[in-house]
C-alpha positions as CSV (number, residue, x, y, z in Angstrom):
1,X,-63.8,194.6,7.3
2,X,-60.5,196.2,6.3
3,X,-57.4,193.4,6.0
4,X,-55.4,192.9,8.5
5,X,-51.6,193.3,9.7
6,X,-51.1,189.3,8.3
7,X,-53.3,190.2,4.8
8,X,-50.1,193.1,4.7
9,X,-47.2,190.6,5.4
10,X,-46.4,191.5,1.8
11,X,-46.8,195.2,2.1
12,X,-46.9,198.0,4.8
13,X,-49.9,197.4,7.1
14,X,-51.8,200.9,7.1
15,X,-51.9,202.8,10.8
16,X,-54.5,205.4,11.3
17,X,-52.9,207.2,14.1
18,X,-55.7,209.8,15.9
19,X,-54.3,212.2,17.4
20,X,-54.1,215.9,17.7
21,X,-51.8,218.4,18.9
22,X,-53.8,219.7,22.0
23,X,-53.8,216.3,23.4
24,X,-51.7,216.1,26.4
25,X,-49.5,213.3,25.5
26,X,-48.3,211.6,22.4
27,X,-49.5,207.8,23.6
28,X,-51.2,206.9,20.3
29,X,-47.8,207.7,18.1
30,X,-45.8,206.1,20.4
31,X,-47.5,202.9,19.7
32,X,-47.4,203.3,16.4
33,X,-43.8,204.2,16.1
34,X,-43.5,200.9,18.7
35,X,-45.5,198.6,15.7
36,X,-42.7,200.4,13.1
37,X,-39.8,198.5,14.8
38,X,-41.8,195.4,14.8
39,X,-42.8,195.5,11.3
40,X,-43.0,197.7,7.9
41,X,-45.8,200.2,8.0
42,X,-46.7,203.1,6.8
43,X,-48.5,205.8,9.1
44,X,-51.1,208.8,8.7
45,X,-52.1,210.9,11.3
46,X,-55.9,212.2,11.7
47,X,-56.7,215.4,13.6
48,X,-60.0,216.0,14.0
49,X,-62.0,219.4,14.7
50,X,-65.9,219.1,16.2
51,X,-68.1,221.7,14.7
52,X,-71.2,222.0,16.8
53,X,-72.4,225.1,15.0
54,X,-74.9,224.2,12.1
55,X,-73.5,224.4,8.8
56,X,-75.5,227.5,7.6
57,X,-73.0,229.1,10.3
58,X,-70.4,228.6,8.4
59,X,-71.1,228.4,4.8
60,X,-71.9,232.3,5.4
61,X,-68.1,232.8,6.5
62,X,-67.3,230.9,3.2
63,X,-63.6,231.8,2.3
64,X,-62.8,233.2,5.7
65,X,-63.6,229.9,6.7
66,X,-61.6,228.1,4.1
67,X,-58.5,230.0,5.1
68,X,-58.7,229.1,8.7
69,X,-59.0,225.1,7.7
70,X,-56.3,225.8,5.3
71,X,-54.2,227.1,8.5
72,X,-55.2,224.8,10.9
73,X,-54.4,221.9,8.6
74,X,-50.6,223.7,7.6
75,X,-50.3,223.9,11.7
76,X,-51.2,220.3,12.5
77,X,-48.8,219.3,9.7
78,X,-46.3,220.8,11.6
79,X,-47.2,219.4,15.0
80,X,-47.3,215.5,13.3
81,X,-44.4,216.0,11.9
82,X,-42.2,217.2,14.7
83,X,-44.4,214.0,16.9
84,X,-43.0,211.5,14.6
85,X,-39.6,212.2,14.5
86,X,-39.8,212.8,18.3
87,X,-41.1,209.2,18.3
88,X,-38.1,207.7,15.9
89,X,-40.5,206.4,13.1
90,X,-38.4,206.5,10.2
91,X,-39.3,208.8,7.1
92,X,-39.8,205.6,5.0
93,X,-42.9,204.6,7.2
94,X,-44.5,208.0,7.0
95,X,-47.8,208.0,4.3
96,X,-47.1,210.1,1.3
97,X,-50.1,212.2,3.2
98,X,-48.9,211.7,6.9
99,X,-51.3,214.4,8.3
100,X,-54.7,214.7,7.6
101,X,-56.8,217.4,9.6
102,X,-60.8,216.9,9.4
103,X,-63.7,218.8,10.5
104,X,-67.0,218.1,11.0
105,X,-70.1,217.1,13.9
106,X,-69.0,214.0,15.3
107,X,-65.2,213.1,15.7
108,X,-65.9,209.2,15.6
109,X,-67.4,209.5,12.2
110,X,-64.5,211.2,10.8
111,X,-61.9,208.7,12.1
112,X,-64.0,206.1,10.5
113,X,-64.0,207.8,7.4
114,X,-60.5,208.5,7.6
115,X,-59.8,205.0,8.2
116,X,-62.1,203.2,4.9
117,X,-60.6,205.8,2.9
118,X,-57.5,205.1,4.2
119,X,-57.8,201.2,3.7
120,X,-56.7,201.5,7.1
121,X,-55.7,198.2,8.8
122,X,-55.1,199.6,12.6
123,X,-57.1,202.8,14.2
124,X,-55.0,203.8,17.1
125,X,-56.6,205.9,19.7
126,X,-55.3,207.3,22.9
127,X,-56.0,207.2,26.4
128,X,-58.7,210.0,27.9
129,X,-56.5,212.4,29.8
130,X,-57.7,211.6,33.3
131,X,-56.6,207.9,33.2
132,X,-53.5,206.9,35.8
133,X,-50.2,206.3,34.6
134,X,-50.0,203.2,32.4
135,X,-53.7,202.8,32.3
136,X,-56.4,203.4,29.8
137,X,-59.8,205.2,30.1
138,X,-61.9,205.7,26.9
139,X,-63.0,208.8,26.1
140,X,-66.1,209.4,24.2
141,X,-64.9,209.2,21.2
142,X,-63.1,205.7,21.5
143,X,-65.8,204.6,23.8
144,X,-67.9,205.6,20.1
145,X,-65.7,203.4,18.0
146,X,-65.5,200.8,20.4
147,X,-68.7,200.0,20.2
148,X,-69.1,200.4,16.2
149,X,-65.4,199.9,14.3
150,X,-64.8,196.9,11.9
151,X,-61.5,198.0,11.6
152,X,-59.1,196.5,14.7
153,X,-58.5,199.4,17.2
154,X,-54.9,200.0,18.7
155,X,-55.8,201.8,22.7
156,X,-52.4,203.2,24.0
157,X,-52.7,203.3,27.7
158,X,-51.2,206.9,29.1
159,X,-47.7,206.9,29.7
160,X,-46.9,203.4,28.6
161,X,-43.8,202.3,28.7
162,X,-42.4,200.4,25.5
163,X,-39.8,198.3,24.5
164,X,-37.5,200.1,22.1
165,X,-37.2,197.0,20.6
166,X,-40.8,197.1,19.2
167,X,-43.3,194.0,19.8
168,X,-41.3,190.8,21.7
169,X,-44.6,188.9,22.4
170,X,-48.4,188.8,21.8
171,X,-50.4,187.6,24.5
172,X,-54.0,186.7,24.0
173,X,-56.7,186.9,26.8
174,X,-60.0,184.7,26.8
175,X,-62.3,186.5,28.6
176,X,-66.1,185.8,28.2
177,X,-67.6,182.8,30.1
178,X,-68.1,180.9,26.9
179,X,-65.0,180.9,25.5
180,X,-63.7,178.7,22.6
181,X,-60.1,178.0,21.3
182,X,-61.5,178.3,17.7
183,X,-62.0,182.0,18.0
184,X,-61.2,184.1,15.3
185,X,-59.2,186.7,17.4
186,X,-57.1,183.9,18.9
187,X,-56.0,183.0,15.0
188,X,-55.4,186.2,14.5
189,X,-52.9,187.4,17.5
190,X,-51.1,183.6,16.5
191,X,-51.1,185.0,12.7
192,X,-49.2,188.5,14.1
193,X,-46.8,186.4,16.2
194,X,-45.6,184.3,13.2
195,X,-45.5,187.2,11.0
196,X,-43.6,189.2,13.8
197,X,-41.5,186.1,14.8
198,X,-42.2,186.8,18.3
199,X,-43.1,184.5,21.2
200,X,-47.2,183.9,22.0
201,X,-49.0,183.5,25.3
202,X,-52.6,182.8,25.6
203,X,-54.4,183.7,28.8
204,X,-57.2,183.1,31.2
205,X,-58.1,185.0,34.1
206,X,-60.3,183.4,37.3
207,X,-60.7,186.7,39.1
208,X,-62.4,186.0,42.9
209,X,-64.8,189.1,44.6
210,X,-66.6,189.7,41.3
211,X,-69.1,187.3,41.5
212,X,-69.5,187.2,45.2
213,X,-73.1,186.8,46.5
214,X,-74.3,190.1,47.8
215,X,-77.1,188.1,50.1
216,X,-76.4,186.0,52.8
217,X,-77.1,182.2,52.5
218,X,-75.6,179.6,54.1
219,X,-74.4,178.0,51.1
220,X,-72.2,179.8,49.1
221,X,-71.6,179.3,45.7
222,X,-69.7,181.8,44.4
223,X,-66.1,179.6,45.7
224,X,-67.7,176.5,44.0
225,X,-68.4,178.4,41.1
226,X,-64.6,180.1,40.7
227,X,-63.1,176.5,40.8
228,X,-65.2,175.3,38.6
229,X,-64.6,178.8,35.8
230,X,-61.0,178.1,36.6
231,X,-61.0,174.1,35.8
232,X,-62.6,175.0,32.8
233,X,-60.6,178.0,31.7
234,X,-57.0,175.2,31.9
235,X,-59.0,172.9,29.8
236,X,-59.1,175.6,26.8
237,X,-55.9,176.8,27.5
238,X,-54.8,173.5,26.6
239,X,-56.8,172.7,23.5
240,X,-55.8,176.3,22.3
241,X,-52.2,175.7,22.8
242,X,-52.5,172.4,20.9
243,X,-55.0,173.6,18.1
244,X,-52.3,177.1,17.8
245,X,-49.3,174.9,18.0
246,X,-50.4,172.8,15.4
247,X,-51.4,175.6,13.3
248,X,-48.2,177.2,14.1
249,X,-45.7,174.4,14.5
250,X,-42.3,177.5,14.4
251,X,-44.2,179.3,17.1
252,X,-42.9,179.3,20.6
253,X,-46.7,179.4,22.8
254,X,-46.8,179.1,26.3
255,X,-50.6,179.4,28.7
256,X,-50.9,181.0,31.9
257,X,-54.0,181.8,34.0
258,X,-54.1,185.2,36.0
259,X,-55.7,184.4,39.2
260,X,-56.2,187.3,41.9
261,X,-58.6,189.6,43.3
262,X,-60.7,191.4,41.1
263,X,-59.4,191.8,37.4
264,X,-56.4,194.3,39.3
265,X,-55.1,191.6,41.2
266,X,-55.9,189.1,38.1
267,X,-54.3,191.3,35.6
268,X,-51.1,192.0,38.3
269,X,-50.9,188.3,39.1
270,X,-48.9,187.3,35.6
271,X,-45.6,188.5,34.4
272,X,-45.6,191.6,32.0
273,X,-43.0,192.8,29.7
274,X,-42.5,196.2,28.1
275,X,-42.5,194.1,24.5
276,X,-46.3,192.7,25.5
277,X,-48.9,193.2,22.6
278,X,-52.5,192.1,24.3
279,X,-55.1,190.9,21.6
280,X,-58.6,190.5,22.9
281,X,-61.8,190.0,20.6
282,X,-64.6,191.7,20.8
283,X,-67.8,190.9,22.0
284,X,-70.4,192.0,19.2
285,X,-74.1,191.6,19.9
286,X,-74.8,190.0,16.8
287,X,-73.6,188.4,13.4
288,X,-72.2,191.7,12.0
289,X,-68.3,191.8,12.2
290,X,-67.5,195.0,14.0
291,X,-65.6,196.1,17.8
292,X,-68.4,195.4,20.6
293,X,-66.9,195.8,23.8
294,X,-68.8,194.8,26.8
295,X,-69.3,195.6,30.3
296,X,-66.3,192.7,30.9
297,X,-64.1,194.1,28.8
298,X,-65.0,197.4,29.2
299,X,-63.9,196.8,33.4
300,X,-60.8,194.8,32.4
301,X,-59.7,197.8,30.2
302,X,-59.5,199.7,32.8
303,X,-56.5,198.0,34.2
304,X,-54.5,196.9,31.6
305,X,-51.2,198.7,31.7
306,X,-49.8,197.7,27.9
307,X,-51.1,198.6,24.8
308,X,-54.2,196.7,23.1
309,X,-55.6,195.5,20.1
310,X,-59.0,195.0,20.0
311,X,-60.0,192.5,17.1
312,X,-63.8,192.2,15.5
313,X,-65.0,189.1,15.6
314,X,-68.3,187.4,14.5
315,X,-70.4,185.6,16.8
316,X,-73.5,183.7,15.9
């Protein structure tokens, strides 16, 4: 896997921004030009143009095709620059080769091309148009890398509203019924807190009407059950404050549990700030390190209102 923001305390961290200049907001800049008043980086753009013609199509057109790259990459040049001095990121932070415009079948392949060429540390990827306001939905393409990355992925909820300070605090959310406070993601979002001198939170969520019984019986468990997620969720919170604290004696962590109905009224139920990074880990389905999000997560995603990292992990 590609190093990470900490493995770059001593250098830029590398943001592969995806974007293009069709799509109908600039979310994914945004948050990187959010991460450039929070730390040194240095950014480069990927647009991205799906051929689904075979190539015999277009090796016939040879230099007529050539020329048309040549001035669709000249016009996306223009485009990214003009988005990230819109966005404030200062010249300094921009890769010698800020704009890079690819073609080929499958737009997820040629991100994470872009990316391992790149010695990308961060993919950002925006939301699919039809998400609300401060919400994310994956399109296809994210919902591809998602599923397959092992670099960390950035998603930049529509219309999110950021501090213009950059990054003032990292929360991290457990979020799988087996959850442990040794978990690499959790060492990680502690890692970019330090780095960033910023303030930590980890986080639980018990949310109730998700695992109501959809029979009736006259005992019902799914109340005894809740309690008992949420008794258990406090008692990691603690041992991660204590094992992060430790780990992290300068670091100012706090622990909160979202309790509500559904992951909405979870989500809703704790105090957000316009400076709020969220880590989560991934959920792989085996031992190779690589973004698996999973029908949990995948749900939860859906109402997160600040942007996310999403953080490989291994599990065994």
């Amino acid at each position: 896997m590609a190093s990470s923001f900490i493995a770059a305390a001593e250098a830029p961290a590398r943001i592969l921004v995806a974007w293009r200049p069709d799509s109908p907001g600039t979310e994914a800049i945004d948050f990187a030009a959010w991460l450039s008043r929070t730390t040194d980086v240095q950014i480069r753009v990927v647009s991205t143009l799906t051929r689904p013609w075979p190539a015999s199509s277009f090796s016939r057109l040879g230099g007529k095709y050539r020329k048309w790259i040549r001035k669709q990459a000249e016009a996306c040049e223009m485009a990214v620059k003009r988005a990230l001095n819109n966005a404030g990121v200062e010249k300094h932070q921009w890769d010698e080769q800020y704009s890079l415009f690819l073609d080929g079948p499958s737009e997820s392949v040629l991100i994470s091309e872009a990316a391992t060429e790149f010695d990308a540390h961060l993919i950002i990827l925006g939301s699919d148009a039809a998400a609300p306001k401060g919400r994310y939905i994956a399109g296809s393409t994210a919902d591809a890398l998602l599923h397959s990355s092992p670099i960390p992925l950035g998603l930049a909820p529509r219309a999110v509203r950021l501090s213009k300070r950059g990054v003032t605090r990292v929360s991290y959310a457990f979020l799988e019924t087996e959850i442990d406070e040794n978990d690499p993601s959790l060492h990680y979002a502690a890692d970019l807190a330090d780095t960033w001198e910023v303030d930590m939170r980890i986080l639980a969520f018990s949310p109730s009407g998700i695992a109501d019984q959809a029979f009736h019986d006259k005992l019902d468990f799914s109340r005894e059950l809740i309690d008992e997620w949420r008794e258990h969720s406090l008692a990691v919170l603690d041992r991660s404050h204590d094992v992060v604290a430790e780990q992290h004696p300068d670091l100012s962590v706090e622990s909160d549990i979202g309790s509500g109905t559904g992951w909405a009224g979870a989500i809703d139920a704790l105090k957000w700030r316009k400076g709020d990074l969220l880590v989560l880990a991934s959920t792989p389905p085996g031992p190779l390190e690589r973004v698996f999000v999973g029908s949990t997560a995948t749900e939860f995603l859906r109402h997160v209102h600040m942007p996310v990292i999403i953080h490989p992990t291994v599990r065994s």
